[in-house]
C-alpha positions as CSV (number, residue, x, y, z in Angstrom):
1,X,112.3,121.1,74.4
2,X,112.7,125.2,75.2
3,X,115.5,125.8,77.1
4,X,113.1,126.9,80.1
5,X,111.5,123.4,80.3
6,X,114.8,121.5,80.2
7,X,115.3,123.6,83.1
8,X,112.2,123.3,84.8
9,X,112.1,119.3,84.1
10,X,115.4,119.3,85.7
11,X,114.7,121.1,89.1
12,X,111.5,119.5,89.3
13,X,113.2,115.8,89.1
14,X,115.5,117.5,92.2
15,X,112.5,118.7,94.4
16,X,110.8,115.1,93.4
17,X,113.7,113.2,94.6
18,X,114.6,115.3,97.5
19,X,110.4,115.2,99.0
20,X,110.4,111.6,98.4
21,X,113.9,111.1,100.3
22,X,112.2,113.3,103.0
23,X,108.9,112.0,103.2
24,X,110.1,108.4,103.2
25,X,112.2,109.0,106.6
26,X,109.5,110.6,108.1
27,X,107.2,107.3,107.6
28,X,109.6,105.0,108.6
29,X,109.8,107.1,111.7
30,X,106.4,107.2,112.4
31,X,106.7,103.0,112.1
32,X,105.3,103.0,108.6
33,X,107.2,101.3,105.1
34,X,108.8,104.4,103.1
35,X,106.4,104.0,99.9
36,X,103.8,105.3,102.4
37,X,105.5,108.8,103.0
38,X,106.5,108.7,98.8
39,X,102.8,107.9,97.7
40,X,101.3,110.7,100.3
41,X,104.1,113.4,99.2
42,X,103.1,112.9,96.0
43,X,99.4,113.6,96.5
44,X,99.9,116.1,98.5
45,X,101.6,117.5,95.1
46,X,98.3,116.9,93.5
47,X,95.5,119.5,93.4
48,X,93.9,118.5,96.2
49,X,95.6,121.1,98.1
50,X,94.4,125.0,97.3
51,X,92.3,124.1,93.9
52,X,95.9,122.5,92.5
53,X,98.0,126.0,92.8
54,X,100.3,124.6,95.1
55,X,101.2,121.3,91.9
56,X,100.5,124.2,89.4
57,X,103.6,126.5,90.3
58,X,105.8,123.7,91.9
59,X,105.0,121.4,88.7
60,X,104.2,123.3,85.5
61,X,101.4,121.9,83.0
62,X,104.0,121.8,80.6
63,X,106.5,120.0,82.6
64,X,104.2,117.1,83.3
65,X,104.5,115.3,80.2
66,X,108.2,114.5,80.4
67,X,107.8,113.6,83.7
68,X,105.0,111.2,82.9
69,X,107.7,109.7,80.8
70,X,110.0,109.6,83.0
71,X,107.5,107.8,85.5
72,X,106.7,104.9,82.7
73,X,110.2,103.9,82.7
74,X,110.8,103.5,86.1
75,X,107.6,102.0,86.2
76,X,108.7,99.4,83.7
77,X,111.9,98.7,85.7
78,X,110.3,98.2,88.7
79,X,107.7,95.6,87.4
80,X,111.1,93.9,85.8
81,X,112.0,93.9,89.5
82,X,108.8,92.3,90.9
83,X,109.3,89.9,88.1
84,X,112.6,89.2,88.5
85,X,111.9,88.3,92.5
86,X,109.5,86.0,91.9
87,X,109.9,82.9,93.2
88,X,108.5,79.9,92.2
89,X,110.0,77.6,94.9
90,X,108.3,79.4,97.5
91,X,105.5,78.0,96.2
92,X,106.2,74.5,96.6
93,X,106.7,75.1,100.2
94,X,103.8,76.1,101.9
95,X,101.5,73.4,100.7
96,X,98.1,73.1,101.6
97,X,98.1,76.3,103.5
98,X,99.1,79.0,101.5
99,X,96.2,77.5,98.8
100,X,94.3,77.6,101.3
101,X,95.2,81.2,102.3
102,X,95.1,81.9,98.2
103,X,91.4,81.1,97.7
104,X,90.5,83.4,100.7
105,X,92.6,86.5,100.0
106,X,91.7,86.7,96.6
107,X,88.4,84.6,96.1
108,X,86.3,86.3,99.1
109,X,87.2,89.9,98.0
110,X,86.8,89.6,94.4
111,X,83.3,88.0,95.1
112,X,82.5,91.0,97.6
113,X,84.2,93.1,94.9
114,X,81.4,92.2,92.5
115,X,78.7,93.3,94.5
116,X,80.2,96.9,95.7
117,X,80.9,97.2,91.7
118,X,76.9,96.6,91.4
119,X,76.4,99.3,93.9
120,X,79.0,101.9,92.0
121,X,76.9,101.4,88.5
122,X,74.2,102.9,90.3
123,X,76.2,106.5,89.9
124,X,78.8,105.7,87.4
125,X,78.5,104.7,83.9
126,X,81.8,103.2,82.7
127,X,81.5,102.4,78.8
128,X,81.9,98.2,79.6
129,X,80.0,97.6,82.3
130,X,81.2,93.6,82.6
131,X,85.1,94.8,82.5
132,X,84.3,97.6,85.5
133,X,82.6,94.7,87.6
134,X,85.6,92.5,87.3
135,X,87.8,95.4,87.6
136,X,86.3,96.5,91.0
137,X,86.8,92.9,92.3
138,X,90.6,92.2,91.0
139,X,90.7,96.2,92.6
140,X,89.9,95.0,95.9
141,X,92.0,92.0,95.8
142,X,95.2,93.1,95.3
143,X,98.0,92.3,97.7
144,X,101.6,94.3,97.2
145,X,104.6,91.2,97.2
146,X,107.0,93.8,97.6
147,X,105.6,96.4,100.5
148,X,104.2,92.7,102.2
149,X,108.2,91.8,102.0
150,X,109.5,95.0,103.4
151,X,107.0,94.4,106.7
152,X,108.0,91.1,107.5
153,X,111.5,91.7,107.5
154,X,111.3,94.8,109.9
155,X,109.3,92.3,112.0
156,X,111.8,89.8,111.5
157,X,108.9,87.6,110.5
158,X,110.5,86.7,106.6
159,X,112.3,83.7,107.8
160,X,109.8,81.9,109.8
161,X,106.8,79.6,108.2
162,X,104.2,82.2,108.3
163,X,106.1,84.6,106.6
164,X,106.8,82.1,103.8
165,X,103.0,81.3,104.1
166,X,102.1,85.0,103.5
167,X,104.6,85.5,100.9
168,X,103.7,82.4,98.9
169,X,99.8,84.1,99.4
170,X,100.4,87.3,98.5
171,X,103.1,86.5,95.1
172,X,100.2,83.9,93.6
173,X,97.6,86.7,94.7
174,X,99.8,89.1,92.5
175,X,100.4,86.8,90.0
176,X,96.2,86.3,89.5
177,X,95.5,90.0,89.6
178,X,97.9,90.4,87.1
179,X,96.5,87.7,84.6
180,X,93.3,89.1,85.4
181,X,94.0,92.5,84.6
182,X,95.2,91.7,81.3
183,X,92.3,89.8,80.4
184,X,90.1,93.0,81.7
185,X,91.9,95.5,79.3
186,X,91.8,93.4,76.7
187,X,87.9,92.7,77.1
188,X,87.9,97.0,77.9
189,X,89.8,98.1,74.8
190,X,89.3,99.7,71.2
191,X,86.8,97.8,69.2
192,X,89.0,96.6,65.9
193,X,92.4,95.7,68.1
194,X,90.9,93.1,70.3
195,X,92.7,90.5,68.2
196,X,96.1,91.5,69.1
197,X,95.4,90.6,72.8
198,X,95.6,87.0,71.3
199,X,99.0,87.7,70.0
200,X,100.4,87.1,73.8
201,X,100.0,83.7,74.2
202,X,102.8,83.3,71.4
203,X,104.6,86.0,72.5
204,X,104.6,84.4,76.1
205,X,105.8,81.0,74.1
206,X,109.0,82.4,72.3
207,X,110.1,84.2,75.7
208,X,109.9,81.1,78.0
209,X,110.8,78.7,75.1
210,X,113.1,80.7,73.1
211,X,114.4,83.7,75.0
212,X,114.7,82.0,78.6
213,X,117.0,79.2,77.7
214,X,119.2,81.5,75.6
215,X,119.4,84.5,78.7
216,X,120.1,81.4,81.0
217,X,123.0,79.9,79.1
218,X,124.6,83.8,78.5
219,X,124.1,84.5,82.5
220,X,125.1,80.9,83.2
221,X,128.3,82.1,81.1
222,X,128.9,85.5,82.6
223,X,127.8,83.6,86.1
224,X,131.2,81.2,85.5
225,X,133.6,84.2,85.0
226,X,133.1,85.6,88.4
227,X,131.6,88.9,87.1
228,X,128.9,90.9,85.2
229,X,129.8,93.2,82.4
230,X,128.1,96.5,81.4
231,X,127.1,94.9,78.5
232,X,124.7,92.0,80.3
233,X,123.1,95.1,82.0
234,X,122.6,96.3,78.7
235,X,120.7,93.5,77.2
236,X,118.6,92.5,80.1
237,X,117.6,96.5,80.4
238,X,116.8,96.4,76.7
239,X,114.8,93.1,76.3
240,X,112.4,94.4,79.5
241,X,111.6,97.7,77.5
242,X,111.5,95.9,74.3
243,X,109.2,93.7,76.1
244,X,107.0,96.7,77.8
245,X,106.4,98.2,74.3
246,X,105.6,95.0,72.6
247,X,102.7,94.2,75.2
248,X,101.7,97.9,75.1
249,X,101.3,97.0,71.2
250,X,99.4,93.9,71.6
251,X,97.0,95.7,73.4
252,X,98.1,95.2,76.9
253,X,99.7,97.6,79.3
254,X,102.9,97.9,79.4
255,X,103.7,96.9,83.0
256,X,102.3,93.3,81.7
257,X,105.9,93.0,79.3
258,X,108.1,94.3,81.8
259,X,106.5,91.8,84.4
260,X,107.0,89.1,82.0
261,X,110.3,89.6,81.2
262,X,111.3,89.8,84.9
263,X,109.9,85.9,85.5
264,X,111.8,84.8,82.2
265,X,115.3,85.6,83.7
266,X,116.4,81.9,84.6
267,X,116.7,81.1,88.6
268,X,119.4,78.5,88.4
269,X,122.4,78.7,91.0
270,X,124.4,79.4,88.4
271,X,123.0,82.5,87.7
272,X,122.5,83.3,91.3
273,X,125.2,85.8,91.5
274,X,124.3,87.4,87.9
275,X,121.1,88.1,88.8
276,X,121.7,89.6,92.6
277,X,123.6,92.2,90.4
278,X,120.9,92.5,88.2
279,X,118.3,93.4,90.6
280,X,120.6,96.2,92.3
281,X,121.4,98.4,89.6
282,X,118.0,98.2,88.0
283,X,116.8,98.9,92.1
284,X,119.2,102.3,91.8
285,X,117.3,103.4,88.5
286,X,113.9,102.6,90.7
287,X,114.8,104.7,93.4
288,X,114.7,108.1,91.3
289,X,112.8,107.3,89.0
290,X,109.5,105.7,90.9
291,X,108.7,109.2,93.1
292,X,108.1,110.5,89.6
293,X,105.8,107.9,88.7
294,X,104.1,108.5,92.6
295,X,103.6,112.5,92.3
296,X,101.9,111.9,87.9
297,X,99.5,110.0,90.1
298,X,99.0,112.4,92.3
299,X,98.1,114.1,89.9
300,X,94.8,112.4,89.3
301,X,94.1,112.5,93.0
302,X,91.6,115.7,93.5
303,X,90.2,115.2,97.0
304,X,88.5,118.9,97.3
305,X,84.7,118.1,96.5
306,X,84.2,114.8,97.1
307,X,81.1,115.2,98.8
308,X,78.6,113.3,100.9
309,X,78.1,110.7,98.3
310,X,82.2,110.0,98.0
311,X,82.7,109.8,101.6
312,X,79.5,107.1,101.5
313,X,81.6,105.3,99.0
314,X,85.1,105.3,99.8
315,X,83.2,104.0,103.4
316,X,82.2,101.2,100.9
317,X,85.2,100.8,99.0
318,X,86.7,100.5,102.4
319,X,84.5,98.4,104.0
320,X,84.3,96.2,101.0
321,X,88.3,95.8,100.7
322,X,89.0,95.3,104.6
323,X,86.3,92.9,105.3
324,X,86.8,90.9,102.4
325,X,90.8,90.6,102.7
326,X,90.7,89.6,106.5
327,X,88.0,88.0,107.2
328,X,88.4,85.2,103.5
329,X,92.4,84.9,104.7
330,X,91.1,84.2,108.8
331,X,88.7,81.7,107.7
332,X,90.8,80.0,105.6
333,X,93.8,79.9,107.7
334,X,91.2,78.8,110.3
335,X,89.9,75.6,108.7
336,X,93.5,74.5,107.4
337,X,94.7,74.4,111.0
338,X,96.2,77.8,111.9
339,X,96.1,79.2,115.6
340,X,93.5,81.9,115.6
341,X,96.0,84.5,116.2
342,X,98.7,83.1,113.3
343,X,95.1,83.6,111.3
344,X,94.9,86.9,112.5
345,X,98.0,88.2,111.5
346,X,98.3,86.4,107.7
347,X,95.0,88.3,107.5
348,X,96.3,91.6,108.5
349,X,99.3,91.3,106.1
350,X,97.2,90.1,103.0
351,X,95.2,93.5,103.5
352,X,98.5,95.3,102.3
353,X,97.9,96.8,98.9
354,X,101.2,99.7,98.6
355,X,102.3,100.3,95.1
356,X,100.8,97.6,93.3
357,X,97.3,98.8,94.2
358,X,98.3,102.0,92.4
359,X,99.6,100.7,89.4
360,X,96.7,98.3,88.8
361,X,94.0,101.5,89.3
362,X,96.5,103.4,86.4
363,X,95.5,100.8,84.5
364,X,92.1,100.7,85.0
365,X,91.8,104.8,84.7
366,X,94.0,104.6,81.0
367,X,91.3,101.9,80.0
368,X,88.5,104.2,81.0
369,X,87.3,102.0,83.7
370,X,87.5,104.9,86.3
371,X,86.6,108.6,86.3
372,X,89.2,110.9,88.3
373,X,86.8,110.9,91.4
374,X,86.1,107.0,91.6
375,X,90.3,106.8,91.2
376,X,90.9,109.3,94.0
377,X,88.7,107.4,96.4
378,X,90.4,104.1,95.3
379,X,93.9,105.2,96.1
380,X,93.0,106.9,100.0
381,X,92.2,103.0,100.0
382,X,95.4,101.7,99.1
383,X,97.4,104.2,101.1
384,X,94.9,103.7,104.3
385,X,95.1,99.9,104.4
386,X,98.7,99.7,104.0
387,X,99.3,101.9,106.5
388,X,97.1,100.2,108.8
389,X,98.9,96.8,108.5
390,X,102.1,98.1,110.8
391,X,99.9,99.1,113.9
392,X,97.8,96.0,113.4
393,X,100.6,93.9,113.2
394,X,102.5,95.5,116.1
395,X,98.7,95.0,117.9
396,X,98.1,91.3,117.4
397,X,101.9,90.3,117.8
398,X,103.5,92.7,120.1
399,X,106.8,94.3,120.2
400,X,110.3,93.5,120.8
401,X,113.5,95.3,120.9
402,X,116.3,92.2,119.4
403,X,114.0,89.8,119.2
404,X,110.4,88.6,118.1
405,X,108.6,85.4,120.1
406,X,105.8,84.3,118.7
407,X,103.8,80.7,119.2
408,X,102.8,80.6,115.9
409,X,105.8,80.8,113.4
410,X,106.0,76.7,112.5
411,X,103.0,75.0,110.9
412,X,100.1,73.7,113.1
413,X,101.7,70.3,114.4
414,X,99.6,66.8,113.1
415,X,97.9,65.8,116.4
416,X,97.4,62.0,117.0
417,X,94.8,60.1,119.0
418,X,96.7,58.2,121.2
419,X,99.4,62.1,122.2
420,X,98.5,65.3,121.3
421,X,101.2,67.2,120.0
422,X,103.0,69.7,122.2
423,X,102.8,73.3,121.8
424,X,106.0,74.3,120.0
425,X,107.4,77.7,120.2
426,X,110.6,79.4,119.1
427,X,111.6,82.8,118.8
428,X,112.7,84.4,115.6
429,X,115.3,86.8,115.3
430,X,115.7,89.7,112.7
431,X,116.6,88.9,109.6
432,X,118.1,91.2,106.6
433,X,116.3,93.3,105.0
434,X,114.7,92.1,101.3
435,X,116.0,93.5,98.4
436,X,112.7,94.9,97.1
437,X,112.8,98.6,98.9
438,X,108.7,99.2,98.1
């Protein structure tokens, strides 16, 4: 690199950082989860604003590369994260509801999904038209884990059955749109290469066979001295990149390796301590390097000339997403026993998309599966129903000051013949925040 662009990179990273600081303030004044204020600072750095002049002089062409870069890595350390938080435990204890809650969030929209992708072939001619129909649909399903996590602690709702009932919902959600992504680049990519995608089921064997047991007993070890070297950074660091780029090699993206890697780290109590350290340095790397990866996506946002026709379809794409997300999670709630407001509100939290929404339409615009204009109208999506999930929420559940009471935080009580059940209510007190920030 010129001197110049060292220079420019440099500042650039400084105004990047220092808008993302601000704008993330100013949304959690306004009542909203910080990502919002990142993601929108970053478009606004986009060329939607004067024809792109504004991102031009701020943002040179030439700059953009390294920042792109830059933006990959944090992106792989923060899908280690999401990884790395996944808990399968959770599962085990929401039981029949959150399967329940499962088949609706994801099921109903990526049906609906389907059909507004039918509608979109009728202006856009994506080179696999089976892979942009499943695409669409695992587009409209997504739920974000981490920005869902954020909300319910600042309602102090992460403690209490419903939470662990919309958590539980939203990680499997993840974990299918992830699977399903991966199947949709592989069936999306260059003719001639298809065969590496095959490579992952291996490569998925040696990590949980080979690699997991081996990290667990080295954590377990540095777990039993009472402290975590540089060095168990180090390897943990390395094996997610190492497993990013093998991933990107098999034909995958990246983001699949990282993710991977994260859910190998063993979850013994042994390890506990390890791994809370873990998942705080790697969430000080996230926090300067993820605005990057927000304003190089901004970067494919160009709102100027839309037209008649993309306001028609982002109404669709909105429509499409809102309906399907609320009203599969309310019915399903509904018939497993859930009050109709406890419905109400799962149903406004699985229609939380944040981040994750983003990085999956990345993916689908590197595998050619979306033009710049069909991507812009997806991520005003993203950004619009996460944002809407805070007022709703407040809405539906009201607003306290210390405190949160709500009557529908404990599972739907089993109601005999002979004596109905008494109403049971109990009020839930803030909890501490989650360690994912986004």
């Amino acid at each position: 690199m010129k001197e110049n662009l060292v220079s420019l990179l440099i500042l650039d990273l400084a105004l990047i950082i220092a808008l993302a600081k601000a704008a993330g303030r100013l949304a959690r004044a306004l009542g909203q989860p910080p990502v919002i204020g990142e993601i929108v600072a970053g478009l606004l750095l986009g060329p939607t604003l004067f024809g792109g002049a504004l991102s031009g002089t701020l943002v040179p062409v030439e700059v953009r590369p390294y920042l792109g870069a830059l933006a990959d890595v944090g992106l792989v350390l923060f899908m280690f994260t999401v990884g790395l938080e996944f808990d399968f435990e959770r599962l085990r204890g929401s039981g029949r509801m959150a399967g329940a809650a499962v088949a609706g969030a994801a099921l109903v929209p990526f049906a609906l999904g389907l059909g507004l992708g039918w509608y979109l072939l009728r202006t856009y001619e994506p080179p696999h038209r089976t892979a942009f129909l499943l695409f669409i649909g695992v587009a409209v399903s997504v739920t974000a884990f981490p920005v869902l996590a954020r909300i319910l602690s600042d309602r102090g709702m992460n403690g209490t059955w419903l939470g662990s009932v919309a958590l539980s919902t939203a990680a499997v959600c993840d974990l299918a749109a992830w699977s399903m992504l991966a199947g949709i680049q592989a069936l999306a990519g260059a003719s001639g290469h298809q065969w590496r995608v095959l490579l992952v089921v291996p490569y998925a064997a040696v990590l949980f066979l080979l690699v997991r047991p081996l990290l667990g007993r080295y954590l377990a070890g540095e777990g039993a001295a009472g402290s975590q070297s540089a060095g168990t950074f180090t390897l943990v660091l390395v094996g997610a990149l190492v497993s990013a780029g093998v991933t990107q090699w098999i034909g995958l993206h990246f983001v699949m390796g990282a993710f991977l890697f994260g859910l190998v780290v063993p979850r013994r109590e042994k390890t506990f301590a390890v791994r809370e350290e873990l998942l705080q340095r790697t969430q000080h790397m996230t926090v300067l390097l993820l605005p990057v990866y927000f304003v190089v996506a901004g970067f494919k946002v160009d709102l100027s000339d839309i037209g008649a026709d993309g306001l028609v379809q982002l109404a669709a794409i909105f429509l499409v997403a809102v309906t399907g997300k609320f009203a599969g999670t309310w019915f399903a709630a509904r018939s497993s026993g859930m009050s109709p407001r406890g419905s109400a509100v799962l149903a406004c939290l699985m229609n939380t998309r944040g981040l994750t929404e983003l990085i999956a339409l990345g993916i689908g615009m590197e595998a050619g599966l979306l033009d710049q204009r069909l991507y812009s109208l997806f991520v005003v999506m993203a950004v619009a129903t996460t944002a809407m999930t805070g007022p709703v929420l407040r809405l539906l559940t009201g607003r306290g000051d210390q405190e949160l009471e709500l009557d529908f935080i404990v599972p739907p009580p089993r109601r005999s013949v002979e004596s109905p059940a008494p109403a049971r209510r109990t009020v839930l007190a803030r909890s501490e925040p989650p360690r994912t920030r986004w």
